[in-house]
C-alpha positions as CSV (number, residue, x, y, z in Angstrom):
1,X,-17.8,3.1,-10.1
2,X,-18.0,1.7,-13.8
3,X,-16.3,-2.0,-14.5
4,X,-13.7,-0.3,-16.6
5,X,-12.9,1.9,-13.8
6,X,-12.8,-1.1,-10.9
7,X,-10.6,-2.7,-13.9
8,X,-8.0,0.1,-13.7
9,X,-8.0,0.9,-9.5
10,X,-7.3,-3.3,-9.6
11,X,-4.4,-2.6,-11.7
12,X,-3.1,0.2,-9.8
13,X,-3.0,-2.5,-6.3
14,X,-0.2,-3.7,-5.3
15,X,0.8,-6.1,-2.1
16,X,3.5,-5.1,0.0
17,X,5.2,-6.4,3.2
18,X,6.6,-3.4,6.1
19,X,9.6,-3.6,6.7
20,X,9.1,-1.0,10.1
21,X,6.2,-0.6,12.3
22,X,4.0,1.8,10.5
23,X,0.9,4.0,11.1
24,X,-2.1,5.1,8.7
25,X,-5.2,7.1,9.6
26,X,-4.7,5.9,13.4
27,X,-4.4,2.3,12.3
28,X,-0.7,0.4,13.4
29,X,0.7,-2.0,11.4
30,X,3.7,-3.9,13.0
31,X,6.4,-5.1,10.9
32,X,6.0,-7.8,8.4
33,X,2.5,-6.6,8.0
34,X,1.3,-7.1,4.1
35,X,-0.7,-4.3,3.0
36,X,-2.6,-3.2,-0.4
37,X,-1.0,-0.1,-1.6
38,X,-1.5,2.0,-4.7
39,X,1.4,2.4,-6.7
40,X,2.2,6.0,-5.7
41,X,1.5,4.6,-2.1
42,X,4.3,2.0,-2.4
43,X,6.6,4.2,-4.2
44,X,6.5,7.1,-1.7
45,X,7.0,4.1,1.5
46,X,10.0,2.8,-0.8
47,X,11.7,5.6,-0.6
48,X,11.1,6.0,3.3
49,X,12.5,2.5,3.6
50,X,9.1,1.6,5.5
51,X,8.6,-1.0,2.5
């Protein structure tokens, strides 16, 4: 991965805490959890109220 392209995924990271209990790739995270997120991740868990 080039620097400019490390630049841009950084920029695309986003910390968010779970509202719900909530599971990815066989991994739980209880509520209250914070997680790094893309910003497509964190939009589609907004509208599922799970963020």
């Amino acid at each position: 991965m080039s620097k400019q392209e490390q630049q841009a995924a950084a920029a695309d990271e986003v910390q968010a805490k779970l509202k719900k209990p909530h599971r990815h790739k066989g991994i739980e995270y209880p509520a209250g959890a914070e997680v790094s997120l893309t910003k497509d991740q964190a939009e589609r868990l907004t509208q599922r109220e799970v963020i």
